[in-house]
C-alpha positions in Angstrom: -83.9 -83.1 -44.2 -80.9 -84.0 -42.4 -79.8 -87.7 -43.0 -78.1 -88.0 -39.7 -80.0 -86.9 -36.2 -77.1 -85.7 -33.7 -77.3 -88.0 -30.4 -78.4 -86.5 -27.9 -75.8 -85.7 -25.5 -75.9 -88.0 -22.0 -75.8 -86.2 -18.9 -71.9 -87.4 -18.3 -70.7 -85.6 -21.2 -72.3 -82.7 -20.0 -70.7 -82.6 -17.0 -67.5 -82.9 -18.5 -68.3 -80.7 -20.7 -68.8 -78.3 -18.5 -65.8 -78.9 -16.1 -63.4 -78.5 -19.2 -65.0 -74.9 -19.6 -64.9 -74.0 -16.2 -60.8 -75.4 -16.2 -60.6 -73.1 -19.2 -61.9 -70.0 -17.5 -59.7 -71.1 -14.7 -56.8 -71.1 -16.5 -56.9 -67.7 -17.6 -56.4 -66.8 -13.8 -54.1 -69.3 -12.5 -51.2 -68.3 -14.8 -50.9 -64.5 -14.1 -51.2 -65.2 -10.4 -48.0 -67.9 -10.7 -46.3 -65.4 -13.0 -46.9 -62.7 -9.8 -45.8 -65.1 -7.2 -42.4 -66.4 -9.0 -41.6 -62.2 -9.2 -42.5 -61.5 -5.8 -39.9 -64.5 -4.8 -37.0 -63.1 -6.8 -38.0 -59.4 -5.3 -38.2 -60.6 -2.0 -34.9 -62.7 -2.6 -32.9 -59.3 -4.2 -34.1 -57.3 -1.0 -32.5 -60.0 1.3 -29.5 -59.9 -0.4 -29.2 -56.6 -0.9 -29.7 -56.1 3.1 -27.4 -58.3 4.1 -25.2 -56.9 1.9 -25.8 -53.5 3.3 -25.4 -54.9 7.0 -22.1 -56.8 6.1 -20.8 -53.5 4.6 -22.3 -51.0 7.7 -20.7 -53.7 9.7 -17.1 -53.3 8.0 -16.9 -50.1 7.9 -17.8 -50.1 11.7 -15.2 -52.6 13.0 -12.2 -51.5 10.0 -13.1 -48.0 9.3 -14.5 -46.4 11.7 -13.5 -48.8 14.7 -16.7 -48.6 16.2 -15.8 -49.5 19.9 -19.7 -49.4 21.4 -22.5 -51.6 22.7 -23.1 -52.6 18.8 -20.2 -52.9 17.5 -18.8 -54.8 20.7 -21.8 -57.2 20.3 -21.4 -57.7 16.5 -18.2 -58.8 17.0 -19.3 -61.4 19.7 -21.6 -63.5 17.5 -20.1 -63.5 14.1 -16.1 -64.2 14.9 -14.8 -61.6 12.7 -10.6 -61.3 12.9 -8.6 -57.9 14.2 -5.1 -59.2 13.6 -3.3 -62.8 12.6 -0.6 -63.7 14.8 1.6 -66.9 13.4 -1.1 -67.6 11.0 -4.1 -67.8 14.2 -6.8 -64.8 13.9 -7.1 -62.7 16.9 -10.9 -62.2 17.8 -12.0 -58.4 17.4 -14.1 -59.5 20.6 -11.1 -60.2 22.9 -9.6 -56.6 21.2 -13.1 -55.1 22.5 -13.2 -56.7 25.7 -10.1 -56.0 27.0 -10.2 -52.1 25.7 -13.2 -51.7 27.1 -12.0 -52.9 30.6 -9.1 -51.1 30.7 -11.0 -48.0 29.5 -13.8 -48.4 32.0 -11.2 -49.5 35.0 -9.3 -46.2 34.2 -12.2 -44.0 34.5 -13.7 -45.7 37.3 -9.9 -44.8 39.5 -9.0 -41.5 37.9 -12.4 -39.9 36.7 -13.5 -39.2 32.5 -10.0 -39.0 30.4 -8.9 -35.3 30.3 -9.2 -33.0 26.7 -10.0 -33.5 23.9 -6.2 -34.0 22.4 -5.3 -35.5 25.9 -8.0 -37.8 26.0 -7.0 -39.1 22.4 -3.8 -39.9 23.1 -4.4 -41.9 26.0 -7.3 -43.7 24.5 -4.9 -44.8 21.5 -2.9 -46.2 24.4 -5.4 -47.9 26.1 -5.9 -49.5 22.4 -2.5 -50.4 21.3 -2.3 -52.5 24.7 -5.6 -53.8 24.2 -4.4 -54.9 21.2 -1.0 -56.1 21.9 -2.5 -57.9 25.1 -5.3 -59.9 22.3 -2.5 -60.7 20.2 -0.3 -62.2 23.5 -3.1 -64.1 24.6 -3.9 -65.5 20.7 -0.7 -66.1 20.3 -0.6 -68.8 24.3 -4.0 -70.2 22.8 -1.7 -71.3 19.5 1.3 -72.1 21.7 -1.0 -74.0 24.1 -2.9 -76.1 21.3 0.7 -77.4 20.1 1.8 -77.8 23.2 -1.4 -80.2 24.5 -1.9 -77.5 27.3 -5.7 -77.0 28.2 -7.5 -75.0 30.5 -10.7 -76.6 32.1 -13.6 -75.3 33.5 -13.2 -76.3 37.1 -9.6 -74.2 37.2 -11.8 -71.8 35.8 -14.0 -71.9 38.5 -11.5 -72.1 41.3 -10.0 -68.9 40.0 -13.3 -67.0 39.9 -14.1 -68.1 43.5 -10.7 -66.9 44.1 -11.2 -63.5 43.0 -14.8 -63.6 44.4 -13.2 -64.2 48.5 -10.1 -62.1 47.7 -9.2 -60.4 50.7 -10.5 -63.1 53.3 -14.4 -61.2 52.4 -16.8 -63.9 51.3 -19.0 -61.8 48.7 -21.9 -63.2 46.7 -21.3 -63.9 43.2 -24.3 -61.5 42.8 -22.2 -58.9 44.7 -19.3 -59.9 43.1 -20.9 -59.4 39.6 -21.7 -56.1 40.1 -18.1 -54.9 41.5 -17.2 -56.8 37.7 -19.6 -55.0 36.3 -18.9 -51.5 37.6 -14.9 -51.9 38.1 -14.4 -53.6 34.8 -18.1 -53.4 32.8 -17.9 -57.1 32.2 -21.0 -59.5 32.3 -20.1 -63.1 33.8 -19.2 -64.9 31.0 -16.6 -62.1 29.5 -15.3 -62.4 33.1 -14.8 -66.2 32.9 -13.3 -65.6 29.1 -10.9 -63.3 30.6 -10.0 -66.0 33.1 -9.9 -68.4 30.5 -7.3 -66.1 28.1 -5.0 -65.6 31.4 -4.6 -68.8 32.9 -3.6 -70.3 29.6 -1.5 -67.8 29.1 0.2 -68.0 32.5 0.2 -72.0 31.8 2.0 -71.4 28.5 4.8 -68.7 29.8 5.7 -71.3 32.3 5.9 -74.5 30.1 7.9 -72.7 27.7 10.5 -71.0 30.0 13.0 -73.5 31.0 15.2 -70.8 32.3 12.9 -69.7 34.6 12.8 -72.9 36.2 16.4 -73.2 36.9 16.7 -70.0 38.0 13.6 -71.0 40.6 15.8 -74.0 41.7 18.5 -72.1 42.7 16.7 -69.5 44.8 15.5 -72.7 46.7 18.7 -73.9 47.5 19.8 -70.4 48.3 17.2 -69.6 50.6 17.7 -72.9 52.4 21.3 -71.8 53.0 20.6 -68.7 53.7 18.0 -69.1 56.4 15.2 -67.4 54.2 16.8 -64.2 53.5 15.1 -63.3 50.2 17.0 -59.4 50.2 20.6 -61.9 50.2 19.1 -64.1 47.9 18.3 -61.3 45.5 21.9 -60.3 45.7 23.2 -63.0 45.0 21.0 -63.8 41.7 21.9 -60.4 40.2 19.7 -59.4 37.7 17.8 -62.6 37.6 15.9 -62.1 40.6 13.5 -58.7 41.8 13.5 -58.1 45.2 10.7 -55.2 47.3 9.4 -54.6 50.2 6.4 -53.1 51.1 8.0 -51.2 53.8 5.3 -51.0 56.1 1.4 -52.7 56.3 -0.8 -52.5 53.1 -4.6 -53.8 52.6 -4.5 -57.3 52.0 -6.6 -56.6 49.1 -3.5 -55.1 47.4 -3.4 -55.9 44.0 0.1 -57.3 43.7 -0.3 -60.5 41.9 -1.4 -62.5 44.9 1.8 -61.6 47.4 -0.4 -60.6 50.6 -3.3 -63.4 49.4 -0.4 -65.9 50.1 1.7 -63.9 53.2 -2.1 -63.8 54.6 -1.3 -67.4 55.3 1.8 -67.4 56.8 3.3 -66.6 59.9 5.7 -63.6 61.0 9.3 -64.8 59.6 8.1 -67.7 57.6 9.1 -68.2 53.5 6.7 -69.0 50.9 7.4 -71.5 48.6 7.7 -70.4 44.9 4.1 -69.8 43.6 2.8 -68.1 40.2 1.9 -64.9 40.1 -1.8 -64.4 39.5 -0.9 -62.6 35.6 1.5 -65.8 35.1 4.4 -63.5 34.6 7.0 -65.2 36.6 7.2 -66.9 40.2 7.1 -65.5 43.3 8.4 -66.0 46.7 6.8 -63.8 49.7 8.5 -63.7 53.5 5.9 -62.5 55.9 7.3 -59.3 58.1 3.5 -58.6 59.8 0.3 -58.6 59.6 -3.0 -58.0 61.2 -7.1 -58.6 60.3 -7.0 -56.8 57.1 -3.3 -55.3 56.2 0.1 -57.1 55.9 3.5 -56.3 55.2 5.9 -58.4 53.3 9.3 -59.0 51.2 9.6 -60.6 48.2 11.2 -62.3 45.6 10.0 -62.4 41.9 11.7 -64.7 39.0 10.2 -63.2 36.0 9.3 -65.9 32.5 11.0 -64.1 29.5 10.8 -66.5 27.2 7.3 -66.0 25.9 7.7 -62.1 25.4 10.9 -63.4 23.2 8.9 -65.3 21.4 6.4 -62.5 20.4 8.9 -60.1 20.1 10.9 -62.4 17.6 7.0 -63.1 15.5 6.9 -58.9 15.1 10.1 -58.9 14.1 9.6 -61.6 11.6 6.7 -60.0 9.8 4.2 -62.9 11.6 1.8 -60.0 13.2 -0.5 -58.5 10.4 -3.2 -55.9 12.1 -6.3 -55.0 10.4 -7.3 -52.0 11.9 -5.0 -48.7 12.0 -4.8 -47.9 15.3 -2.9 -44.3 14.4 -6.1 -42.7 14.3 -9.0 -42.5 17.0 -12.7 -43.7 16.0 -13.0 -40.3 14.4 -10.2 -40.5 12.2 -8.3 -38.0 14.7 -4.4 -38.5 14.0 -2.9 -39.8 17.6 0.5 -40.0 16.5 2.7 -43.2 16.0 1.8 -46.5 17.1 3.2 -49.7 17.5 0.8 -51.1 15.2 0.3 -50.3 11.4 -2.7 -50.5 9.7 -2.7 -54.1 8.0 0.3 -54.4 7.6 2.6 -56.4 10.1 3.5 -54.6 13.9 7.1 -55.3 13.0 9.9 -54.7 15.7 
């Protein structure tokens, strides 16, 4: 007979009872399953890194290798801000590189029809590259320049000079109309438009401020031509080799592209002298003498002081090693050998 009669158990410590053996069972589940979630977090952490890995790579070998020039690559290159050269220590976007070769390209075939052969076609798309190239580089190069130099660009010039382009000719077009001559002429959406605005008038800004000579030389056509009655052909003479002189030679569409000479004789009257005025590219001043004209064609002389002083200046950074290129623009996008080129691989465009 047992001396001591267990105590009956009161219904609270059964129910604790019982919720430590159901916690116990519980545990046996709850452990795996945190085990299985902490792998499927370093798989799913591998995979991501592994694909982006893969994409940075595929994307690489597009821009560096293979020099991918499509829709893609284009687009790749115009939301991550990946380098195609280094001019003075500033990158050169791969997406200015793009745009411009894929306007020139585009604007070529659109005047003379698909490139010829398969060898002919090469060499003149390898030519349509090295400009694009050297163009990106110019234009890096004036956004450096024009940093140091407290020179901006704002979005009203911006705006004037699309509108200008929009009404060239006198013909008030729609901007919708306007886009779509961009877009079939140049294959440009509106914004690559206004960044190739952008890229020009800074650049045009910048070969001014930084040609002093150029400015002098201006001053004394002015006090030539008032001497001289407004003969620009005299006024040539007399400048030598500092000065350009053409004529058109007869009436031309006052569409012409010509840098903005029959925009500006447009406005004047038979006999009458322009003052000096840039040209639209920014490569030098101008000054246009109206001969005739009528509604839609005008003939003209003129005079053109052309900026050096910038092209020095990049010629000098080639042949100081300050150009490196990362792309080897000796071969086509299918490693086709074009020949020499003016730029090497990544090493610097000297000379």
């Amino acid at each position: 007979m047992a001396l001591f009669k267990e105590k009956p158990k009161t219904e609270r410590e059964k129910v604790e009872e019982r919720r430590d053996e159901v916690l116990s069972r519980g545990r046996k589940f709850k452990y795996p399953m945190q085990y299985a979630k902490h792998r499927l977090v370093i798989q799913t952490v591998i995979i991501a890194v592994v694909a982006i890995v893969a994409m940075v790579a595929v994307g690489w070998l597009m821009l560096y290798r293979w020099q991918d020039t499509g829709d893609m690559a284009y687009r790749i290159t115009q939301v991550i801000p990946v380098p195609v050269a280094e001019v003075d220590g500033e990158k050169v976007r791969y997406s200015d590189y793009l745009m411009i070769y894929r306007s020139n390209l585009i604007t070529a075939e659109q005047q003379g029809g698909q490139l010829g052969g398969l060898e002919e076609g090469d060499m003149m798309r390898a030519d349509y590259h090295q400009a694009a190239l050297s163009a990106a580089v110019e234009y890096t190069y004036a956004l450096k320049l024009g940093k140091e130099l407290g020179i901006e660009v704002t979005d009203e010039e911006i705006d004037a000079a699309f509108e200008d382009h929009r009404k060239v000719g006198g013909v008030d077009r729609s901007e919708e109309g306007f886009l779509k001559i961009v877009k079939d002429n140049f294959g440009m959406t509106k914004s690559e438009y206004r960044r190739m605005l952008y890229l020009s008038l800074m650049r045009a800004k910048v070969a001014q401020a930084v040609d002093k000579e150029a400015l002098e030389l201006a001053d004394q056509v002015d006090s030539h031509l008032a001497g001289s009655g407004g003969d620009l052909r005299a006024t040539a003479e007399a400048m030598g080799d500092s000065a350009v002189y053409e004529e058109t030679g007869k009436l031309v569409d006052n569409m012409n592209v010509d840098e903005g000479r029959s925009d500006k004789a447009m406005t004047l009257e038979p006999g009458q002298v322009s003052e000096r005025f840039l040209s639209n590219n920014g490569d030098g001043y101008y000054y246009v003498k109206l001969v005739e004209k009528n509604n839609t064609q005008v003939n003209y002389n003129s005079l053109k002081i052309a900026f050096s002083e910038f092209d020095h200046m990049v010629e000098e950074l080639y042949a100081e090693d300050k150009v490196h290129v990362y792309i080897d623009l000796d071969k086509d996008n299918d490693g086709v050998e074009n020949g020499e080129g003016e730029f090497q691989g990544e090493e610097s465009a000297g000379g």
